[in-house]
N, C-alpha and C positions, 0 to 999 in steps of 0.2 A: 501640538502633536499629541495624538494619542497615546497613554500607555500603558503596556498587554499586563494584564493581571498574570498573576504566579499560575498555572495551570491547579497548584497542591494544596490550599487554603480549606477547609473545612467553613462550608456553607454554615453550621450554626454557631461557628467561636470563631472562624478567621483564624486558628491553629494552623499548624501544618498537616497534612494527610500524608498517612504513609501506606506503598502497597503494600497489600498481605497477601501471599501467594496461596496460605490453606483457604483462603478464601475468595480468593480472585476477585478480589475490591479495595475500597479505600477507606481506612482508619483514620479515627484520631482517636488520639494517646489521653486528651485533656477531657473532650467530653463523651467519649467513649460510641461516637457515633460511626458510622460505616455507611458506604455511598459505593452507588458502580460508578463506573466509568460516564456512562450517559447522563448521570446525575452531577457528578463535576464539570461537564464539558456544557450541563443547560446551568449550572453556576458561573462558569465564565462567562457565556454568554449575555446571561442578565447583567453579570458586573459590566462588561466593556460596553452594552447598550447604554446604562447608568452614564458612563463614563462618554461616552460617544455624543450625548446629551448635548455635550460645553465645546463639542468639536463641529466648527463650521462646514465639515463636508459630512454630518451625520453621520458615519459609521463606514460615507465611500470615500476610495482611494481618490486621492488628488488627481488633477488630469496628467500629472509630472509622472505619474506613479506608476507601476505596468504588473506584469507578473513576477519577472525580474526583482521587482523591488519588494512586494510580498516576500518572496523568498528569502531575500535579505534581509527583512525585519525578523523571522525567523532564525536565522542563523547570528544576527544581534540578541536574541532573549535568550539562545541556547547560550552564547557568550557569556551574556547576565547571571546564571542561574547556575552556573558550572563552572567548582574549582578544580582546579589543576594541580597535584602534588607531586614533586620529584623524589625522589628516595637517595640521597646522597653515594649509599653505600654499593647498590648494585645499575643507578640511573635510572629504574623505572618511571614512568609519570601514571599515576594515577588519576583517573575523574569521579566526582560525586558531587550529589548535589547542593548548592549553596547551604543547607540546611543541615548536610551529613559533613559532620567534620573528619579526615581522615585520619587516624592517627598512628598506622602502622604498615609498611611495605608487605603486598600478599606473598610477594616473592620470597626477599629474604627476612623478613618480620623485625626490621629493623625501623625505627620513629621516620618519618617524614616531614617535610617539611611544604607549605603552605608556597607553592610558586606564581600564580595567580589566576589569569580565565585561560579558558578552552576554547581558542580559535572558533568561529561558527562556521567552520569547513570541515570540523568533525562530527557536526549533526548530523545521527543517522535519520535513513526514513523509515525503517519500521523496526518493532521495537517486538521480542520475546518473553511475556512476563514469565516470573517464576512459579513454578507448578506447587511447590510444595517449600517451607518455611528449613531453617534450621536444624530442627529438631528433627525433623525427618529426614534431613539429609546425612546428619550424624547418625543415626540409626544405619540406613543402607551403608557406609560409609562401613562401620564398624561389622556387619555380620557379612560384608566384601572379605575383608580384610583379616578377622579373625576366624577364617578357615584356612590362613595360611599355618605352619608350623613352625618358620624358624626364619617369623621376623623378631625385630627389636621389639623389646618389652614398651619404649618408649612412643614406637608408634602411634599405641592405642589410650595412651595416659591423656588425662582427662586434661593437661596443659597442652598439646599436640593437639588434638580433638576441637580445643576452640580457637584455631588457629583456620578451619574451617570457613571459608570466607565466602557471601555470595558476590559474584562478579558477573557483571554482564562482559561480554568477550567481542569485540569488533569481529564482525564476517561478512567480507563482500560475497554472495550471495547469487552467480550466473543462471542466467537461462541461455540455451544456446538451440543449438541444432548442427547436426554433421552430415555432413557426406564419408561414407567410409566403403572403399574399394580394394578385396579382399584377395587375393590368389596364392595358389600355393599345389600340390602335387601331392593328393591323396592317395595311400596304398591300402590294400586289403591283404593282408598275407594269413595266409593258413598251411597246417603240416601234416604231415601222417607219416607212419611206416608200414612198408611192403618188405616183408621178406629181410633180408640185413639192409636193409638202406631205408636214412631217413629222406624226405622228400618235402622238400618249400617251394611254395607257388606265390608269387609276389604280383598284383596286378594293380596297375598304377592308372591312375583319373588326375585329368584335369579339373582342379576346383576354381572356379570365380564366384566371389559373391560381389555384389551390391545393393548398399544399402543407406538410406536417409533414413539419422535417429535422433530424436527430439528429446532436450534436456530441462528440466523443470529444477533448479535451487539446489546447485549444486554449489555446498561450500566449501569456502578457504578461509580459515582465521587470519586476521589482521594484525598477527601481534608477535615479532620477533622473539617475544620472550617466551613464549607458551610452544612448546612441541607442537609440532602438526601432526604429528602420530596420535599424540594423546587427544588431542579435539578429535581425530578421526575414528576415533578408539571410541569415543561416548556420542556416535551420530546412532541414530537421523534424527531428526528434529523434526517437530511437524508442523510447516511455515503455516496450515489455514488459521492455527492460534494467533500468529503476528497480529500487532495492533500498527496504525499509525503514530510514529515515534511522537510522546508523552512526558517532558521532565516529571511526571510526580511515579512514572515508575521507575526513578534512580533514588527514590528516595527510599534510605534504610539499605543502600546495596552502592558496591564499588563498580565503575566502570575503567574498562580499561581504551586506551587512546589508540587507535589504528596508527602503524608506522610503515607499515606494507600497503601500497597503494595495490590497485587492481591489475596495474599493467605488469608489475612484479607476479601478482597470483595469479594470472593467466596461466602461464604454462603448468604449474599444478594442475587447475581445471583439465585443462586439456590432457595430460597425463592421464587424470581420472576416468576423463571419458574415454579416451580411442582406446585404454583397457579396457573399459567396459565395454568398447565395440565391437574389440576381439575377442571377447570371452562369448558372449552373446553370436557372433558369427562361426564362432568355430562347434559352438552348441546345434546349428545348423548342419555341419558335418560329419556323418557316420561313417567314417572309413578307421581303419586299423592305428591306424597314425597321420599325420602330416608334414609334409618332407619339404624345404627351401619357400615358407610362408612369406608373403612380403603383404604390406598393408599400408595402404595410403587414407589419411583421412585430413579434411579439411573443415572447419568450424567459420559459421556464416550465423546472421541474424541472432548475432551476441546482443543481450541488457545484462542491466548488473541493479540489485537491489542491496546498498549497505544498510546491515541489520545490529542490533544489537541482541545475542543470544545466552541466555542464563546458565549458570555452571556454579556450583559450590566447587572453589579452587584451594587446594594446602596443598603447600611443601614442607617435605623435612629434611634437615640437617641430618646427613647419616656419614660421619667420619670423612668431614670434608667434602663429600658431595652432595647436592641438593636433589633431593627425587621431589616429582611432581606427581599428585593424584588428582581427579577430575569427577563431578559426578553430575551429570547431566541432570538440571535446574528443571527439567518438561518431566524425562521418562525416570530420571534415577536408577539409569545405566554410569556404575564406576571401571575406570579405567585408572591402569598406571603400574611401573612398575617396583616392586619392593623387592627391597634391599634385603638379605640373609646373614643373620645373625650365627658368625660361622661357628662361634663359642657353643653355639647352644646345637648347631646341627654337628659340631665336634665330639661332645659329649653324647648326644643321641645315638652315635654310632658309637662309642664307647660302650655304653649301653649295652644296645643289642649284641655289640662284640660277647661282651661278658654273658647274657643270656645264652646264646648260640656255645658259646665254649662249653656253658655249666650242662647247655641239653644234650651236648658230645660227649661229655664225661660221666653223666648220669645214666645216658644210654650206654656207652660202653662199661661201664659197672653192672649195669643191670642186667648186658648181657651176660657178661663175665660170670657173672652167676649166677644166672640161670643153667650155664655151662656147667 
């Protein structure tokens, strides 16, 4: 039996390659060489032809073998190549790759422990790299953040900061299309006065619309533990960067394990769209208002592409609560919400109290005597 070369090996030392996202290619660390994607993928190539050499079906699938089974060797080397960490303290499971040892929960930054492979039923099919490194994300991160006024000092301290984590984020991923069938009873109302009396004139329309509306990647995170607010908070993302999913770009980055299947995130999808049906049809209508609206929509010639999508993730510990902040891994759009440091927005009004008194008193002095 054949078997698949690591995708991440560095063609001139056989190291490990790791992605760089400032540079959207592949390192190594040892002999400081850098490779694209096309250049690793004609490395595997050579190696498995090498290898295919000592293989009596040359490099074809046995007659036993089908596409079926292709797949399945694929989702055996995602197995191979992919550990699995559980976090005792809060349950998360974390994925990364055989190569990245994990050694802290993103959630509650508590040690983990080593639980072993990742089912090859959580291989995704395409894959988001990251647009921009660390250092850049702490940056956006930090000039987000520090125009607020009356967060925790702690927030921004440089032990908080490397808590900073890249994580790829499971997102099933829809394409769809709707039927959406619209009615409801448009008014125009306008007024004037004559003489003592006011006078309103109300004239009312039947509205129908109908309409077929085509839906291109419309996401939903896969991940109980991550708000859906806060992934919705750092969209869009722009799927034509997608690559075909790649182990060597988990490498140097935490992934997280989908536990919400599709059929669970359906009705989200759908939520997103028939709102966005009715915003979009009712944009159609110029009447004064719209009175007893009703809206049917039905969703047909559904696919789903599960993705994996880039996000530097931290949480902080603010008095017993954990807040989540998110900074989108493409665009370095940060979302999330921060906590208020009532001490200090206590005192700021303390503050002002005392300024405002002093300019009360100084004023009425200053009247006083000019008096």
């Amino acid at each position: 039996m054949t078997h698949e070369a690591k995708q991440f090996y560095c063609p001139n030392c056989n190291a490990d390659l790791t992605f760089s996202p400032s540079g959207q290619n592949f390192v190594c660390e040892y002999c400081r060489s850098s490779f694209t994607e096309a250049e690793v993928i004609a490395y595997q190539q050579r190696y498995l032809e090498q290898q295919e050499a000592y293989d009596p079906y040359r490099g074809q699938m046995p007659p036993e073998m089908d596409m079926n089974d292709a797949e399945r060797r694929e989702r055996e080397r995602f197995q191979e190549e992919t550990n699995l960490y559980s976090c005792p303290s809060c349950g998360a499971e974390i994925m990364s790759d055989a190569n990245t040892a994990a050694a802290f929960c993103y959630y509650c930054h508590n040690p983990v422990i080593l639980k072993g492979r990742v089912d090859g039923m959580y291989r995704p099919s395409m894959v988001l790299p990251f647009g921009f490194d660390k250092e850049t994300a702490v940056s956006k991160y930090k000039e987000w953040a520090g125009k607020k006024w009356f967060i925790p000092k702690d927030l921004l301290s440089s032990v908080q900061i490397e808590k900073l984590t890249g994580l790829y984020v499971p997102f099933w991923v829809a394409h769809a299309s709707t039927d959406c069938r619209f009615e409801a009873v448009g008014e125009d109302i306008r007024s004037w006065t004559s003489g003592n009396y006011r006078y309103t004139e109300t004239r009312s329309f039947r509205v129908i619309r109908e309409a077929r509306i085509n839906y291109e990647g419309i996401p939903a995170d896969g991940s109980q533990k991550i708000e859906d607010l806060l992934m919705e908070a750092i969209e869009p993302f722009d799927y034509s960067k997608a690559r075909p999913f790649n182990m060597a770009y988990l490498s140097g980055f935490y992934a997280d394990k989908y536990d919400v299947d599709k059929e669970q995130v359906l009705p989200r999808i759908q939520q997103r769209m028939y709102e966005n049906n009715r915003k979009m049809i009712e944009d159609t209508v110029h009447h004064t208002r719209l009175v007893s609206p009703r809206q049917f929509d039905r969703t047909d010639a559904l696919s789903w592409d599960y993705m994996l999508l880039p996000v530097w993730f931290m949480t902080f510990d603010y008095k017993g609560k954990l807040w989540e902040y998110a900074v989108n891994g493409q665009t370095g759009k940060v979302a999330g919400e921060l906590p208020v440091n009532k001490k200090k927005l206590a005192a700021v009004c303390v503050l002002f109290g005392l300024l405002a008194a002093l300019v009360l008193f100084f004023g009425g002095w200053l009247a006083g005597g000019i008096g």
